[in-house]
C-alpha positions in Angstrom: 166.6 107.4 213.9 169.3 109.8 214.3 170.7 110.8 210.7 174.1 110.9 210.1 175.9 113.1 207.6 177.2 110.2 205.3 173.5 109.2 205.3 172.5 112.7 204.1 175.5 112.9 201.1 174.6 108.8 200.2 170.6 110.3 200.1 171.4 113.0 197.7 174.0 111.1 195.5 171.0 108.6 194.7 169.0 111.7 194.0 171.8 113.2 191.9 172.4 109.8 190.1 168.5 109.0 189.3 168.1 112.9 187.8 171.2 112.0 185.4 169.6 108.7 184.3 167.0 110.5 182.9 168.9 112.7 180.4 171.0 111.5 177.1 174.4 110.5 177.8 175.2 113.0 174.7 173.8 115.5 176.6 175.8 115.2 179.2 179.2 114.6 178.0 178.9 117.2 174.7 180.2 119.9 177.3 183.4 117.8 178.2 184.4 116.4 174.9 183.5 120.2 173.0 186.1 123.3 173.5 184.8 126.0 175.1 182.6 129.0 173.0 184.8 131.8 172.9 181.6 133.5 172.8 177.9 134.3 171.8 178.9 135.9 168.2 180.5 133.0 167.6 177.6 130.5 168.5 175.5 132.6 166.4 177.5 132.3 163.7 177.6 128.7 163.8 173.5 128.3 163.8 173.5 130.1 160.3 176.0 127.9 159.1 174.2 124.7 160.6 170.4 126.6 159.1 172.5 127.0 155.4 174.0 123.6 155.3 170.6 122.5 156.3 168.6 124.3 153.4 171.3 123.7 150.9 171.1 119.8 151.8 167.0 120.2 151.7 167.1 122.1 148.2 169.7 119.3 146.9 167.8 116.3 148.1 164.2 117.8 147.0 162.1 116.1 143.8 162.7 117.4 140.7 159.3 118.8 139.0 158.1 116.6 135.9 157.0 119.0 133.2 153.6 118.3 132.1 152.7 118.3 128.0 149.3 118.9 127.3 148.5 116.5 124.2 145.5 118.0 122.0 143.2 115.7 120.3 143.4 115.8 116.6 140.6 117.7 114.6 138.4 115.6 112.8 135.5 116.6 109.7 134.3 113.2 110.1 131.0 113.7 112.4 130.7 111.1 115.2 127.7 108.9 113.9 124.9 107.9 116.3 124.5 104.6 117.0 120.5 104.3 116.3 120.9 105.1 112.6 117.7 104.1 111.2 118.0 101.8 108.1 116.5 102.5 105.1 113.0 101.0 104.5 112.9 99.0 101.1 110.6 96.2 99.5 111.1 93.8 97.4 107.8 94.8 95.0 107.8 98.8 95.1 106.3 101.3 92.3 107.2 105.0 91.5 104.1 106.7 89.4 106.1 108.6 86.6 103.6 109.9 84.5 100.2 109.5 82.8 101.1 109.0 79.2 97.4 109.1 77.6 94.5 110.1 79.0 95.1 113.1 81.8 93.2 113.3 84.6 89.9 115.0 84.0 89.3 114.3 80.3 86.1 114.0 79.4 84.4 111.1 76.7 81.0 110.7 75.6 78.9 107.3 77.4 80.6 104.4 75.6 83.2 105.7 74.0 86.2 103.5 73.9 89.7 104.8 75.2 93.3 103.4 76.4 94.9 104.5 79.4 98.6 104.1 79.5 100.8 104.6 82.8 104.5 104.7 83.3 105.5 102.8 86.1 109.2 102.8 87.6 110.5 99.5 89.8 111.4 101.1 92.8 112.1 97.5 94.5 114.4 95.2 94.8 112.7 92.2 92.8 112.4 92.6 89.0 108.8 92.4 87.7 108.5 89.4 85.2 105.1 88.6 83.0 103.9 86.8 85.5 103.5 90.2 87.4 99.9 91.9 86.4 98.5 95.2 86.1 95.1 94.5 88.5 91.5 96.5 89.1 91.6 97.8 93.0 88.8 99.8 93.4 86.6 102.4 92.1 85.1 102.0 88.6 86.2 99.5 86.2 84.7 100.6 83.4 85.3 97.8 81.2 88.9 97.6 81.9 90.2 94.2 81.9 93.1 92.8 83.5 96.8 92.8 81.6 99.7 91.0 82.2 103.1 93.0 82.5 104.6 93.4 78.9 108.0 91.8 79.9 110.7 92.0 82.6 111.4 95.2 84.1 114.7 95.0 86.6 114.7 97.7 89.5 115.6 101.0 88.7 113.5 100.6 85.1 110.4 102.2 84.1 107.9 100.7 81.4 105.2 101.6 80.0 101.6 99.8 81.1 97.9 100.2 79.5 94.6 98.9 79.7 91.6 99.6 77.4 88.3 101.0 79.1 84.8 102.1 77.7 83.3 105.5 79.6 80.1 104.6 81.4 76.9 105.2 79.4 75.3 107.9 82.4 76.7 111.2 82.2 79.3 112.2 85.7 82.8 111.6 87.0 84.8 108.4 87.1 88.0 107.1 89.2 88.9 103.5 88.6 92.2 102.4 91.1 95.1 100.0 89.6 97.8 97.9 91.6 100.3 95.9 90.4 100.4 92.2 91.2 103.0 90.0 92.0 103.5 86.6 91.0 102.1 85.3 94.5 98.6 86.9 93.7 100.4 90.1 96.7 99.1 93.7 95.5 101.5 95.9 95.8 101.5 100.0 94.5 103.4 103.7 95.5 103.9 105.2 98.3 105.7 105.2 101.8 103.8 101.5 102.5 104.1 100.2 99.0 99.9 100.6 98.8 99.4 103.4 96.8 97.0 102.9 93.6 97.5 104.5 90.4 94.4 105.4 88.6 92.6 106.8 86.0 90.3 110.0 85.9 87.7 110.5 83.4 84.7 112.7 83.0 81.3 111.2 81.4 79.9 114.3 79.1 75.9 114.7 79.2 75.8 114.6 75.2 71.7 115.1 74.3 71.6 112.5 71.8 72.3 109.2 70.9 72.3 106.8 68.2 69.4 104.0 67.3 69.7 101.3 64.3 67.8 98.6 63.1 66.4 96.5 60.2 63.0 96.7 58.6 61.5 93.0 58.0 58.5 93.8 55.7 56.8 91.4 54.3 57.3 90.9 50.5 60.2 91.1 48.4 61.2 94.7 48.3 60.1 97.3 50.9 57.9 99.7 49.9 58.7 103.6 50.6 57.4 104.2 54.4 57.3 106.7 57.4 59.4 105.3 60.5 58.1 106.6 63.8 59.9 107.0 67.2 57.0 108.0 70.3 58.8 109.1 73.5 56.8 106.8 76.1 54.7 108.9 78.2 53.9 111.8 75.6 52.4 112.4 72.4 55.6 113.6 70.9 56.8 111.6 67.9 59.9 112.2 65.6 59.5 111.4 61.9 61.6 109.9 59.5 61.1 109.1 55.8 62.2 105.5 54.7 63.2 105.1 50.4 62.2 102.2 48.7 64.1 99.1 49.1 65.8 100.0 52.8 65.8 97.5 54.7 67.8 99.0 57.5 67.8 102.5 59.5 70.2 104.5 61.6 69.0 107.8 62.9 70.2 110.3 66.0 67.4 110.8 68.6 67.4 113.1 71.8 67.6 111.1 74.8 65.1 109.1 76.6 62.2 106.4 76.7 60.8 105.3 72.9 58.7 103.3 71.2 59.2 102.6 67.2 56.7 101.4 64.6 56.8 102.2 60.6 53.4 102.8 58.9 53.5 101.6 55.1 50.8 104.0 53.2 50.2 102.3 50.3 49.6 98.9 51.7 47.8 99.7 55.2 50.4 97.9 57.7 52.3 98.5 60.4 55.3 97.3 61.9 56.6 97.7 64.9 59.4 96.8 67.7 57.5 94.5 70.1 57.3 92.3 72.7 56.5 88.3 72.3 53.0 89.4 73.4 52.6 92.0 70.4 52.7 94.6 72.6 55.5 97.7 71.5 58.4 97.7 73.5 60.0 100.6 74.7 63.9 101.3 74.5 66.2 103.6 76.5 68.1 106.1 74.1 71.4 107.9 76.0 73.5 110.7 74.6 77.0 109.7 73.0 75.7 105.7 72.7 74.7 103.4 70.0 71.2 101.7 71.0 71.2 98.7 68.1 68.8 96.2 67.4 65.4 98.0 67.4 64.1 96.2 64.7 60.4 96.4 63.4 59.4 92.8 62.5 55.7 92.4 63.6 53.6 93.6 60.7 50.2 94.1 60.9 47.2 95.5 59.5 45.8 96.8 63.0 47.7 99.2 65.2 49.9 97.6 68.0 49.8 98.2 71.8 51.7 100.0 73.7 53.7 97.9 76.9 56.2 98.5 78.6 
């Protein structure tokens, strides 16, 4: 194929026009439609003007900054309280021990003697005690003390005074009997964290070395005749003595302690009486220190000497 030269200048005009295709129109024509740049100070010139409209326009059109206030908390005194508080333990029937009034702890009594104990007590509860409430025996040693009802109504927060009458034991030591009060509902209740605790009273049992024997003297006849009364400690020969006046009929003398037998020898007549058994056998008594040993009396008469038992 021969090539002709309107070939060649068709060839490159579809060249030319496929190259300008691919370029912005803008691009194209900004040289025809712009006067020409007189020259390069003046182009420089205008791409600092363009770069200072440009950051003026940025520094216009950029966010204004929000100050931030910092808002402090205001103080408090109050302390934050925790949520697992524990509650305060209370019962309805609840004692406070105040004082002992009478009898402190430790005092000592001979056997027998007679004493009253008094206690103040304070209702630390929230149920007033009534007289149906009582002061009760726990534990320990009794000692004769009975059972008392309250004296009258004591509302919480009030103290009163309670007491019960005891008798010290008749052997010679030490002696702790334990009180609770009692509710209506038979429930023992006390002091203490648990509402158990006793109150009690403390006495000491003094080893006195005698004690007290009395009796009558049933002789035989109208009037009793002057006599010798007689008290043999069982298991000895040793006998204490005591002279009897005309027209006694009764005796109270103090003997050491122990195990005795009694008998009354009447000189002038030749008899004997003596404390005995219902077999006529002498009957022996227990005498302890600080106690009253009653009733030994010398009733069987007779003109032989009596037997010793037991």
């Amino acid at each position: 194929m021969k090539l002709t030269t309107n070939s060649i200048l068709i060839f490159f005009g579809i060249i030319a026009l496929a190259i300008m295709a691919c370029f912005p129109v803008t691009l194209i024509a900004m040289p025809l439609l712009q006067p020409a740049q007189p020259d390069s100070v003046d182009s420089i010139a205008t791409v600092q003007a363009i770069l200072t409209q440009t950051m003026a326009a940025a520094t216009q059109n950029a966010p204004t900054a929000i100050p931030v206030t910092a808002t402090p908390f205001p103080a408090t005194s109050t302390p934050v309280q925790p949520t697992n508080t524990a509650v305060p333990t209370t019962y309805c029937d609840w004692v406070i021990f105040v004082q002992d009034v009478t009898i402190p702890d430790g005092t000592s009594f001979a056997p027998g003697e007679v004493f009253t104990k008094i206690w103040r007590l304070k209702n630390r509860g929230t149920c007033t005690w009534t007289p149906d409430y009582d002061i009760a025996f726990y534990s320990g040693s009794q000692m004769s003390g009975v059972e008392m009802q309250m004296p009258g109504y004591v509302a919480p927060g009030q103290s009163v005074d309670v007491a019960v009458t005891f008798t010290a034991p008749s052997a010679p030591g030490h002696y702790v009997g334990y009180w609770l009060l009692r509710n209506a509902s038979g429930r023992l209740f006390g002091s203490g964290a648990d509402a158990d605790e006793a109150f009690f009273v403390d006495i000491n049992v003094k080893n006195l070395p005698h004690g007290t024997v009395s009796g009558a003297l049933c002789y035989p006849s109208e009037f009793n005749p002057p006599m010798t009364l007689y008290f043999e400690k069982v298991g000895t020969a040793e006998k204490t003595q005591f002279s009897i006046p005309e027209a006694q009929n009764f005796f109270s003398i103090l003997l050491p302690n122990g195990r005795y037998y009694a008998y009354a020898w009447a000189p002038g007549y030749n008899l004997e009486g003596a404390y005995t058994d219902s077999s006529g056998l002498m009957k022996s008594f227990i005498v302890n220190g600080g106690q009253i040993t009653p009733n030994i009396n010398l009733c069987d008469w007779s003109p032989y000497p009596h037997g010793r038992g037991q």
